[in-house]
N, C-alpha and C positions, 0 to 999 in steps of 0.2 A: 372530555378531554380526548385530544388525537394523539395516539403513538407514531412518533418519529423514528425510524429508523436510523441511527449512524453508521455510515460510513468508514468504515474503522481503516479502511486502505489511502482514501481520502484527507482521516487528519494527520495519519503517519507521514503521509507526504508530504502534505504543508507542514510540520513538524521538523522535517526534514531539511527543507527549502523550499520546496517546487516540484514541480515535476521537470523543469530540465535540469534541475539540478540531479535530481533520483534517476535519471534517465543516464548524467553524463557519468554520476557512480557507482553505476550497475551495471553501464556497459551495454543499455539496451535504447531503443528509440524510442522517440518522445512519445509516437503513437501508442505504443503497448504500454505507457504506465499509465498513458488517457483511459486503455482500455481494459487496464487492472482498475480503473475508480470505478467504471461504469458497470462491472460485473460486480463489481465492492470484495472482491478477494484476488488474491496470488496464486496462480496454479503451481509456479514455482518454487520449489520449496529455497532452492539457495540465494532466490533472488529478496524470496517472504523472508528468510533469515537475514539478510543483508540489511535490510529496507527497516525489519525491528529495530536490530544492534543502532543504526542510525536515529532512528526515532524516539528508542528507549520504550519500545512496548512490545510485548509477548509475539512469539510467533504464532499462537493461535487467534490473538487478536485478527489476524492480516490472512489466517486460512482458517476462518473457521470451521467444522464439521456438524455437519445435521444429523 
């Protein structure tokens, strides 16, 4: 079997809406939420707390720590 990695920035957002949606209610552009999925975290912490409360999943989900 292959281990899949998820996305956890990714289903927050489709969770959400969208990304132009999470983009018009965060107050950020469309590009930087394209390029929070593709890094798979939030550097931001009040944008990672924003983006949970919407989503309905943890802030660590969406920043994890190594």
């Amino acid at each position: 079997m292959f281990y899949v990695p998820q996305n956890s920035v990714k289903i927050a957002i489709d969770r959400a809406g969208g990304a132009t949606k999470v983009s018009n209610c965060l107050g950020v552009a469309n590009g930087t939420v394209h390029t929070w999925i593709r890094a798979g975290r939030i550097s931001n912490i009040q944008h990672a707390a924003k983006l949970a409360e919407l989503a309905k999943m943890t802030v660590q989900q969406l920043r994890p720590t190594k």
